[in-house]
C-alpha positions as a Python dict, from the first residue, in 0.01 Angstrom:
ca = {
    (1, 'X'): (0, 0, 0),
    (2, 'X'): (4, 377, -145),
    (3, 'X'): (139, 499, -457),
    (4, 'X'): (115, 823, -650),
    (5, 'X'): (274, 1015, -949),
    (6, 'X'): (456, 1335, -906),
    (7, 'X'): (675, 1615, -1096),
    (8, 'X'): (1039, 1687, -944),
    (9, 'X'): (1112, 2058, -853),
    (10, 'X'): (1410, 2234, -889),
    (11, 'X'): (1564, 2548, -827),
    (12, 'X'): (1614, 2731, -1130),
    (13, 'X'): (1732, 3123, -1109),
    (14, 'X'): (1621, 3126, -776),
    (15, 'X'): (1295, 3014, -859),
    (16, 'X'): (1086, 2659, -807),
    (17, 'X'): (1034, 2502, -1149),
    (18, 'X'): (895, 2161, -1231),
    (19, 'X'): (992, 1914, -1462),
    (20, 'X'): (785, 1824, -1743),
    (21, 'X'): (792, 1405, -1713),
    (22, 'X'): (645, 1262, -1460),
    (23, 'X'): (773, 969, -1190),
    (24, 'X'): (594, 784, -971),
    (25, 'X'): (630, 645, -603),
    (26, 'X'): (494, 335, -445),
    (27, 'X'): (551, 114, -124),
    (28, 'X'): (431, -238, -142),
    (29, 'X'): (238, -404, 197),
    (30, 'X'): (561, -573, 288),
    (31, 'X'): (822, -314, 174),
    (32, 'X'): (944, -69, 467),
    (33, 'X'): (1072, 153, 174),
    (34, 'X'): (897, 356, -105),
    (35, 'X'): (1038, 297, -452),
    (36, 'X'): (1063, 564, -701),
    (37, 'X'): (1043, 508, -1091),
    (38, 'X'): (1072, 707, -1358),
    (39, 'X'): (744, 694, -1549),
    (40, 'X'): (867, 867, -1900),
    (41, 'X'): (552, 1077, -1971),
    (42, 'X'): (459, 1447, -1944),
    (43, 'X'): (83, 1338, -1931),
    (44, 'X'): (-42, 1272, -1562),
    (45, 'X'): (-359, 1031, -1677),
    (46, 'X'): (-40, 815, -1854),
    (47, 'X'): (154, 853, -1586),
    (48, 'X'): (-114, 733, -1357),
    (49, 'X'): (-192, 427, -1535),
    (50, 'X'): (156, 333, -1599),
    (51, 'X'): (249, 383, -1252),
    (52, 'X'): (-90, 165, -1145),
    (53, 'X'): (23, -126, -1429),
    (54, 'X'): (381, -119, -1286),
    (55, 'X'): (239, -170, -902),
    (56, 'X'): (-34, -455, -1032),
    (57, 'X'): (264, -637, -1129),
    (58, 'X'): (519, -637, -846),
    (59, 'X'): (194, -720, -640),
    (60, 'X'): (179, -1004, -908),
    (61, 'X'): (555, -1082, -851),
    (62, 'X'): (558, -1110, -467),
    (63, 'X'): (219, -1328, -414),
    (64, 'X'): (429, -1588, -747),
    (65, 'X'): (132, -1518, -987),
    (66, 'X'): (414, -1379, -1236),
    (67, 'X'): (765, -1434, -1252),
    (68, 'X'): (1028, -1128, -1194),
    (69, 'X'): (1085, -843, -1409),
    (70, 'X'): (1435, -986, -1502),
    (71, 'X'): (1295, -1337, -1597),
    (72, 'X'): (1046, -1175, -1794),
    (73, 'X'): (1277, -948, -1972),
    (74, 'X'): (1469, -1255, -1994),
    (75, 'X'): (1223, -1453, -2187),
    (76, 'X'): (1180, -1199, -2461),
    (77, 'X'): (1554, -1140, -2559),
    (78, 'X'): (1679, -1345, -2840),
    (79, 'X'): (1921, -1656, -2696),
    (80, 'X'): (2190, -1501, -2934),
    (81, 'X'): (2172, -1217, -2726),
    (82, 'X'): (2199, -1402, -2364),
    (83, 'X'): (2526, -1611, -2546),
    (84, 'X'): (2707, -1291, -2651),
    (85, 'X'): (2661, -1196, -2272),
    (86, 'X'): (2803, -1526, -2140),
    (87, 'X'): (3083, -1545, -2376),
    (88, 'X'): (3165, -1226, -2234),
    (89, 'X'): (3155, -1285, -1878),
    (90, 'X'): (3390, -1578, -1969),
    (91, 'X'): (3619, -1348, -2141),
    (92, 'X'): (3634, -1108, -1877),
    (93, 'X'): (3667, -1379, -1646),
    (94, 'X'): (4007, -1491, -1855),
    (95, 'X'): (3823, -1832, -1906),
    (96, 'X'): (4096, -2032, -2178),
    (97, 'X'): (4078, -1880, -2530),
    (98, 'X'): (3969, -2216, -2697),
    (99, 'X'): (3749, -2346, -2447),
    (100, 'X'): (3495, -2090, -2466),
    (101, 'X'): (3574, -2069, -2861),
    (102, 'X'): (3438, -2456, -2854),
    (103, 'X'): (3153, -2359, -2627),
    (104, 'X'): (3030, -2082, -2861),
    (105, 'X'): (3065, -2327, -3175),
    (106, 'X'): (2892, -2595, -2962),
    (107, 'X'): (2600, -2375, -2839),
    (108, 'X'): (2551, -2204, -3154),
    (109, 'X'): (2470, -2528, -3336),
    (110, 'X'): (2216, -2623, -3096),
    (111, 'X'): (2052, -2310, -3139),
    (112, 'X'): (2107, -2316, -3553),
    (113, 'X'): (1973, -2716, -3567),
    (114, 'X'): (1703, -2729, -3238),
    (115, 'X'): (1547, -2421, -3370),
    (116, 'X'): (1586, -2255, -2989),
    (117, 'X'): (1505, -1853, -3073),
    (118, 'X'): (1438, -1791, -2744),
    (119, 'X'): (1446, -1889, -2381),
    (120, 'X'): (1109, -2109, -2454),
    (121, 'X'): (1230, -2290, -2705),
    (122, 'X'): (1492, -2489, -2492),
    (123, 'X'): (1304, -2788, -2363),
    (124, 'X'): (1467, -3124, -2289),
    (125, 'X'): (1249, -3308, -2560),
    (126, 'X'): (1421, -3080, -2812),
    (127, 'X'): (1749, -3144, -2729),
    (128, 'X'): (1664, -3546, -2700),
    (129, 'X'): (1554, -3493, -3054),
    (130, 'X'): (1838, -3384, -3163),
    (131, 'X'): (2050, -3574, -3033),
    (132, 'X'): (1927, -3853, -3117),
    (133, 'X'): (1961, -3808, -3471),
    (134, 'X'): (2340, -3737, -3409),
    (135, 'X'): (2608, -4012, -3515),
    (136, 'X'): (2840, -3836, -3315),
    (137, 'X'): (3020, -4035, -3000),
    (138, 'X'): (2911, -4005, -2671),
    (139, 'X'): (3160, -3797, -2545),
    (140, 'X'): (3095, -3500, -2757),
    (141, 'X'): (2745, -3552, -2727),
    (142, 'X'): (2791, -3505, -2385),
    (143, 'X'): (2992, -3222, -2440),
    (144, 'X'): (2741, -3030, -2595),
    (145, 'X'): (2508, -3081, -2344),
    (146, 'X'): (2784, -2986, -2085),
    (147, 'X'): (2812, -2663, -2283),
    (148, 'X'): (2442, -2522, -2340),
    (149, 'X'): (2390, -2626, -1928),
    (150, 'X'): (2682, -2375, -1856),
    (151, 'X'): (2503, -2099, -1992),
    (152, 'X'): (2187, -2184, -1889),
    (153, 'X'): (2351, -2253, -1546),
    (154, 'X'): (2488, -1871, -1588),
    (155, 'X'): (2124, -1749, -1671),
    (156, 'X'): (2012, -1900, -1338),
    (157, 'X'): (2275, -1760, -1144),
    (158, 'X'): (2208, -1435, -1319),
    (159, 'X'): (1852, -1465, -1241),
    (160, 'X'): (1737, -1417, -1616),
    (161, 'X'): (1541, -1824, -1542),
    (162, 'X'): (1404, -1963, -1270),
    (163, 'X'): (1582, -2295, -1338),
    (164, 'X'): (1781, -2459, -1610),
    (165, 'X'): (1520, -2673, -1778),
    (166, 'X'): (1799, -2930, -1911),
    (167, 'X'): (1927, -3001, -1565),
    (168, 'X'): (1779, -3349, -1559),
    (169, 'X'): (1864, -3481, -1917),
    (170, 'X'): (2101, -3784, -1865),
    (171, 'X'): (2452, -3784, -2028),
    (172, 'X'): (2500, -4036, -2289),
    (173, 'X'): (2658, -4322, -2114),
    (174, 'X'): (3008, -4426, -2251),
    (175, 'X'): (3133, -4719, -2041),
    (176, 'X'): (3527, -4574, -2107),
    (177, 'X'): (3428, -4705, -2484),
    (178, 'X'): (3652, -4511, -2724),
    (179, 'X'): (3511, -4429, -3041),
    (180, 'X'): (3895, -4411, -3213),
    (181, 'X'): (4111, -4683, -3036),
    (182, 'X'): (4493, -4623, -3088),
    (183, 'X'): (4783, -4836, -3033),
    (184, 'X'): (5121, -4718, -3069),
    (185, 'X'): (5378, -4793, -3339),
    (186, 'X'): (5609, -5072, -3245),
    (187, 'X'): (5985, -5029, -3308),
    (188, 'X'): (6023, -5239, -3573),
    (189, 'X'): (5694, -5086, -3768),
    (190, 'X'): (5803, -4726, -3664),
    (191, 'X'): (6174, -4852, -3867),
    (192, 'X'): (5987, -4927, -4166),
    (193, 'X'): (5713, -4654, -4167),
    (194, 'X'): (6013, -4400, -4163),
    (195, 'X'): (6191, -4620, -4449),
    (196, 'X'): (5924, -4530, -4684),
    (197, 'X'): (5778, -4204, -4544),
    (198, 'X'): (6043, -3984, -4850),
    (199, 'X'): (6015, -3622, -4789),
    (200, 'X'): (5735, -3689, -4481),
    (201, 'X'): (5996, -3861, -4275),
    (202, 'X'): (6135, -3556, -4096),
    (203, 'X'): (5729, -3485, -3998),
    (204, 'X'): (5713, -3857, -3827),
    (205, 'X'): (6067, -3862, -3665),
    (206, 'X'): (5947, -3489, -3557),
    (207, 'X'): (5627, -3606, -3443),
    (208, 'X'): (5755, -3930, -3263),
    (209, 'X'): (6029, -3767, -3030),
    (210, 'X'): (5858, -3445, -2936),
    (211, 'X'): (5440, -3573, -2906),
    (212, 'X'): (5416, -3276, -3051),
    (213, 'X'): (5020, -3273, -3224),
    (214, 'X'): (4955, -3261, -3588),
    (215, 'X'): (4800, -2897, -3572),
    (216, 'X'): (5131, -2806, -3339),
    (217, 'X'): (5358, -2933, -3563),
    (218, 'X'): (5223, -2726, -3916),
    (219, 'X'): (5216, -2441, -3715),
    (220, 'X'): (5593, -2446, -3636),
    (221, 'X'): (5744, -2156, -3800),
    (222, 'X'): (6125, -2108, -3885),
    (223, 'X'): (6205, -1919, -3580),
    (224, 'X'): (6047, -2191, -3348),
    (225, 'X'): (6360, -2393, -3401),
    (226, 'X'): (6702, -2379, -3208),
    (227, 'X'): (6939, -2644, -3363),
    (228, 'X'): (7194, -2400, -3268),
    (229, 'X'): (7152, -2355, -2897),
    (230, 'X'): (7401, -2562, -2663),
    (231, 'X'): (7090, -2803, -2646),
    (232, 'X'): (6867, -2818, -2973),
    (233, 'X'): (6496, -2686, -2876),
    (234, 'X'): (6167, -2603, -3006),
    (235, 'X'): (5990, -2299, -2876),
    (236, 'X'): (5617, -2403, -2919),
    (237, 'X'): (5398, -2059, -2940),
    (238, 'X'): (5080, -2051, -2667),
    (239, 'X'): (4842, -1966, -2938),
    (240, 'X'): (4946, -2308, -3112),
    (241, 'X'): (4920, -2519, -2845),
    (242, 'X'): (4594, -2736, -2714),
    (243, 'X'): (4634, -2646, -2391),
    (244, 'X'): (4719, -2251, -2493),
    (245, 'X'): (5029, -2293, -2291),
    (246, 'X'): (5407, -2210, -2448),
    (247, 'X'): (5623, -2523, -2398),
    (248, 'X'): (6025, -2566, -2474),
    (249, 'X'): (6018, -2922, -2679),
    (250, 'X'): (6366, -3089, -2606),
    (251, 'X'): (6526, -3205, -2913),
    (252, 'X'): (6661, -3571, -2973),
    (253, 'X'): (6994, -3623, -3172),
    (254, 'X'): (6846, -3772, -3465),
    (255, 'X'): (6555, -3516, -3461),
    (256, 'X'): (6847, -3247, -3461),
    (257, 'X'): (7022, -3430, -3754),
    (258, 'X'): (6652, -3451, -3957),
    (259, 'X'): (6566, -3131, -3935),
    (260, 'X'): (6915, -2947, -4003),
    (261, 'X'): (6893, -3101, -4328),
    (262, 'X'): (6552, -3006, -4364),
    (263, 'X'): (6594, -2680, -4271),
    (264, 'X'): (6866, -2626, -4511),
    (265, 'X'): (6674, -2714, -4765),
    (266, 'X'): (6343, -2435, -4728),
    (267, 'X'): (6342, -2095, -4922),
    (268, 'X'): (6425, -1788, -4746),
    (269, 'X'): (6063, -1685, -4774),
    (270, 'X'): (5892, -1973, -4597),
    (271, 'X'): (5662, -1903, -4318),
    (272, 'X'): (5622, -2293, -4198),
    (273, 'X'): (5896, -2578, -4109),
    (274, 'X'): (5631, -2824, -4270),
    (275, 'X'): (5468, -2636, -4556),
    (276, 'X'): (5400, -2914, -4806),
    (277, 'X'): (5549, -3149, -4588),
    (278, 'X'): (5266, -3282, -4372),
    (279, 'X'): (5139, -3590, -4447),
    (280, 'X'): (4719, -3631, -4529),
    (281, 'X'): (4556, -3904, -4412),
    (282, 'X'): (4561, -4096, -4729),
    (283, 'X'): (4925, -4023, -4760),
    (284, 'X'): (4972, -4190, -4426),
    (285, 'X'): (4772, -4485, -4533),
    (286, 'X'): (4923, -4483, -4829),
    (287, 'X'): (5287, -4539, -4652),
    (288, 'X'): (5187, -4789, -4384),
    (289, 'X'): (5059, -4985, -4700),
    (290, 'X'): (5430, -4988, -4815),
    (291, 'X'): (5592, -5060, -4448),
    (292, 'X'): (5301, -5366, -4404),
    (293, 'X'): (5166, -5206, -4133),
    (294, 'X'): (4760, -5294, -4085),
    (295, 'X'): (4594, -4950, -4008),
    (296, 'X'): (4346, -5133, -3780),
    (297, 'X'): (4472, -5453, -3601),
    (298, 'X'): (4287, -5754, -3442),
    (299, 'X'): (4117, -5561, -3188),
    (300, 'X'): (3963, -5260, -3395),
    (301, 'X'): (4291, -5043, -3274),
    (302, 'X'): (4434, -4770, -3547),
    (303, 'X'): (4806, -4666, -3586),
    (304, 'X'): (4764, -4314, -3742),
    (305, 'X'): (4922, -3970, -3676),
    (306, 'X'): (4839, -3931, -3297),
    (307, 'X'): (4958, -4277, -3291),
    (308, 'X'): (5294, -4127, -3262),
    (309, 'X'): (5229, -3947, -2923),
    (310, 'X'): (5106, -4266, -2810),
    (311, 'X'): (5442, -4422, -2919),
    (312, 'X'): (5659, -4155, -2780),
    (313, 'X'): (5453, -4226, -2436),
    (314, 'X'): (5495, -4584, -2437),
    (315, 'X'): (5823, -4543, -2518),
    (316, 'X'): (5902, -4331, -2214),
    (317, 'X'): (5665, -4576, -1978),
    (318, 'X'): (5935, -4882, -2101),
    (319, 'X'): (6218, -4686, -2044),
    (320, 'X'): (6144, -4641, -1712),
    (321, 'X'): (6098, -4240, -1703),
    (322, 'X'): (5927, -4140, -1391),
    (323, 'X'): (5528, -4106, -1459),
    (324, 'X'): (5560, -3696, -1381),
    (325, 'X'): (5872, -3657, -1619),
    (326, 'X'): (5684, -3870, -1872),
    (327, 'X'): (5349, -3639, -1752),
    (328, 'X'): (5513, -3331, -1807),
    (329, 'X'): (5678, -3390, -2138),
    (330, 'X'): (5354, -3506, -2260),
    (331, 'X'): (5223, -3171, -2157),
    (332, 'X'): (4914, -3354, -1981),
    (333, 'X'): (4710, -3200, -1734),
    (334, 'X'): (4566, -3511, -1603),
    (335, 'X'): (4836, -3818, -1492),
    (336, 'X'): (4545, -4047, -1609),
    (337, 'X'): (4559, -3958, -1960),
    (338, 'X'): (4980, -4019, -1927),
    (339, 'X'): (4909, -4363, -1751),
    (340, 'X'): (4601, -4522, -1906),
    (341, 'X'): (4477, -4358, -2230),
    (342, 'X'): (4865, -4330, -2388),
    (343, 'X'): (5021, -4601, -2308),
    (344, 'X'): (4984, -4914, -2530),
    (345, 'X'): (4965, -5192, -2231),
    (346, 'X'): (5014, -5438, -2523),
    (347, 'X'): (5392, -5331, -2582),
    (348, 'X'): (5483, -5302, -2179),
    (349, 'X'): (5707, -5568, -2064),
    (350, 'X'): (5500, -5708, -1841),
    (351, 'X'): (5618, -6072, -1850),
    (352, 'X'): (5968, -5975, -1802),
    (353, 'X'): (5911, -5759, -1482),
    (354, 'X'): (5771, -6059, -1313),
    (355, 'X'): (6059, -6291, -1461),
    (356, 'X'): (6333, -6002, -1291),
    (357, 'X'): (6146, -6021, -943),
    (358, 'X'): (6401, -6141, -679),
    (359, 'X'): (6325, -6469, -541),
    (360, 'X'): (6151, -6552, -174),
    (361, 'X'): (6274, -6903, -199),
    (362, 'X'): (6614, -6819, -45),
    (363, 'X'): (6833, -7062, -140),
    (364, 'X'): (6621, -7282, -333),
    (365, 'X'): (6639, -7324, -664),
    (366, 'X'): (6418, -7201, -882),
    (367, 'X'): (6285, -7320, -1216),
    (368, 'X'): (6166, -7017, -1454),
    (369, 'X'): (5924, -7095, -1688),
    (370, 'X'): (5885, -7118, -2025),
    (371, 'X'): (5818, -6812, -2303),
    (372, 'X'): (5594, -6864, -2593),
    (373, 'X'): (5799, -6749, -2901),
    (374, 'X'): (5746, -6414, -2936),
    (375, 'X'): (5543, -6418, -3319),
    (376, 'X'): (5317, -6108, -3488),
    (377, 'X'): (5017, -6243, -3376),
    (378, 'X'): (5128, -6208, -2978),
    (379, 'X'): (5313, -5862, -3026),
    (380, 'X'): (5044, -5706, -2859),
    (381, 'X'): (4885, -5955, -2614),
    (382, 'X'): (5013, -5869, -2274),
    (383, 'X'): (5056, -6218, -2180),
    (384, 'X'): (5364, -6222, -2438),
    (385, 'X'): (5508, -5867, -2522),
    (386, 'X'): (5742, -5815, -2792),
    (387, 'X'): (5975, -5553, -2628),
    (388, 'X'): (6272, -5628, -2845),
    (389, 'X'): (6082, -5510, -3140),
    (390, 'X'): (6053, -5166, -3008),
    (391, 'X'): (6448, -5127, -3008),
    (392, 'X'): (6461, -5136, -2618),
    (393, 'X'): (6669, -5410, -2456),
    (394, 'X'): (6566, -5502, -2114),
    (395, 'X'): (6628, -5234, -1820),
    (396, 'X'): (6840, -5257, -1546),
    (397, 'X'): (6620, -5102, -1279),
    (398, 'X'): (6886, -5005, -1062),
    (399, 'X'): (7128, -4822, -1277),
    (400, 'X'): (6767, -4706, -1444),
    (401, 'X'): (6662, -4555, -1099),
    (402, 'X'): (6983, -4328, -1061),
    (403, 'X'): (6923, -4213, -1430),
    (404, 'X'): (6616, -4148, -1363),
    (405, 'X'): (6721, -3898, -1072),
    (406, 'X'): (6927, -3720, -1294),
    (407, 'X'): (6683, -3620, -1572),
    (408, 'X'): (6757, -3311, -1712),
    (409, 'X'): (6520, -3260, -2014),
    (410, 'X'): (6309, -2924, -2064),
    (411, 'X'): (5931, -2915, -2054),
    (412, 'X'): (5694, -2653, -2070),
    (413, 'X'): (5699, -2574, -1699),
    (414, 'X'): (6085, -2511, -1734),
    (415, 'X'): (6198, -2793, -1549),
    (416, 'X'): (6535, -2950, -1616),
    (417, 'X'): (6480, -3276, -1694),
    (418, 'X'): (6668, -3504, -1944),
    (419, 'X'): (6542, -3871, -2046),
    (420, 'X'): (6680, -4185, -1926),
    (421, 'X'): (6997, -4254, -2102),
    (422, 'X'): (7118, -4641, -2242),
    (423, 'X'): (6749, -4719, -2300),
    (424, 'X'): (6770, -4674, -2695),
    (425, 'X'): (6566, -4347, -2653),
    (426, 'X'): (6807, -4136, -2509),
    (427, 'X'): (6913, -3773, -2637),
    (428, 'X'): (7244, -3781, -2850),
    (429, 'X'): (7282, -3399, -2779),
    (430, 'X'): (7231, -3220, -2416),
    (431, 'X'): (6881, -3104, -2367),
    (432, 'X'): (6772, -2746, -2294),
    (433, 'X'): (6784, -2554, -1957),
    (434, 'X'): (6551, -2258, -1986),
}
């Protein structure tokens, strides 16, 4: 190993002159190459001791006595710093818009309530303290700890820490338990809910025949709505949307027939379709009081405002629309929300479909057995669904099957799709082709 300090020379009007500072050169035992630094000093005893400090601690470095430069470095910036970085890289990286707005938010309230300043401060006892004092469900506890071990997965990769020191805390277990069970509105209580609902009824109907999302629906603005195109549409902006996506919302006929009246009725100036219109939570409660309807049934299970993308789902699943129309018009990314998590099993005709199966008896005869009556207690038991309180008679699978094959209804991908018609959810006016 050598190393020494040295002025540069350069040529200046044809004559040598050196430079003032000082840098220094050095070549480690194992390095093949000498490495020049800039030492920052016009002194040469400074120089000489920086230079000797700088190769006592790469020596340090490559026998694991001291971590790198960069980890080092690392350790001393403020976390806020090393987040502004990552948020960044996501940015450049065209990562979604609100997931790494829900990352920040998530990240920065770990660092606000843990007390994590810097890099040190992040231990895996912290964070179990915290969270443990959380009444928050499992799933978002587990999203926060999802989000801080994506940056500090970033450091890592970055080399600014040796390891991510939360790697081996345990998610929160959840066993599929849902903090906020839903059901969807039957037929008959969606009838009655809309009965009393006064000026919020156009919100509901809205709601119930588009899934559109509370937040998605207030944001609709005048020009969002077509009720004069060959087949009625809303254009639902990108920056409204959950999924940050545009979509082209199909309207039904008596969605159409709500809204031009509504629509006729706002000032010139307003900026919203639902200014004043949407309905708080203790209006909502306040109107399923009125229809009868129990905001929590038997099983723990709410009907609220998302309640009515669960209905609109269900509905679809017991008309028979194909599980990608039904996926697509949800706007889902994932077929398993669209099959499991929005449909209300309890309101599926299940006893039905195996009434309907053709019989392997040949020509024997064949003695179908008896119903329960169908009562409120058993509406949503799936031994004993009540499909004739959700307005839909029984299907006839194969006229439903061609239907089916000729969907033509518009979703956000552009498709042209339309719902299944005779089902008592079918469009009264032609759907969009965009």
């Amino acid at each position: 190993m050598n190393y020494h300090v040295y002025r540069k020379t350069r040529l200046v009007d044809g004559k040598l002159v050196k430079d003032r500072v000082y840098r220094g050169r050095y070549r480690l035992e194992d390095q093949s190459k000498r490495t020049d630094v800039a030492l920052n000093t016009s002194d040469k005893r400074v120089a000489e001791q920086r230079l000797e400090q700088i190769v006592r601690e790469k020596q340090m470095e490559a026998s694991g006595i001291i971590p790198p430069e960069a980890i080092r470095k690392a350790a001393k910036s403020p976390l806020q710093e090393h987040l502004a970085q990552y948020v960044a890289d996501l940015t450049a990286l065209k990562r979604d818009d609100q997931y790494v707005y829900e990352l920040k938010n998530r990240i920065n309230r770990l660092i606000r309530e843990c007390g994590w300043n810097q890099l040190k401060d992040i231990t895996p006892d912290s964070f179990q303290t915290w969270r443990a004092k959380q009444t928050l469900s499992g799933k978002t506890l587990n999203e926060y700890l999802t989000s801080v071990c994506s940056l500090l997965n970033w450091m890592e990769k970055q080399e600014r820490i040796n390891r991510n020191p939360l790697r081996h805390v345990e998610k929160v277990p959840t066993n599929g338990v849902k903090v906020r069970p839903r059901r969807a509105y039957s037929g008959t209580e969606l009838e009655k809910l809309l009965e009393v609902a006064g000026d919020n009824r156009v919100v509901y109907l809205t709601a119930v025949y588009t899934g559109l999302r509370r937040g998605e629906l207030a944001a609709l603005e005048p020009e969002d709505v077509h009720l004069d195109a060959a087949k009625p549409f809303l254009n639902v902006r990108a920056s409204t949307t959950k999924s940050r996506k545009q979509a082209t919302i199909a309207l039904h006929g008596d969605v159409v027939m709500e809204l031009s009246e509504h629509m006729a009725k706002l000032p010139p100036s307003a900026e919203r379709v639902f200014d004043g219109y949407m309905p708080t939570m203790e209006q909502l409660k306040a109107h399923l009081a009125l229809a009868g309807i129990d905001f929590l049934d038997r099983k723990n299970r709410r009907v609220d405002f998302h309640s009515l993308r669960h209905t609109l789902n269900t509905k679809l699943a017991i008309a028979g629309v194909a599980p990608r129309v039904a996926m697509e018009i949800m706007r889902h990314s994932d077929m398993r929300l669209t099959a499991q998590t929005y449909t209300d099993l309890g309101l599926l005709p299940m006893s039905e479909a195996v009434i309907d199966l053709p019989s392997v008896l040949g020509k024997k005869e064949t003695r179908a057995p008896r119903r329960a009556p169908d009562s409120v207690e058993t509406r949503h038991d799936l031994t004993n669904p009540d499909t004739t309180d959700l307005g839909i008679s029984r299907l006839d699978l194969s006229e439903n099957k061609q239907l089916t094959q000729e969907m033509d209804c518009p979703v956000q991908t552009g498709q042209n799709l339309e719902m299944v018609r005779g089902t008592g959810f079918e469009p009264v006016t032609p759907t969009v082709s965009m």
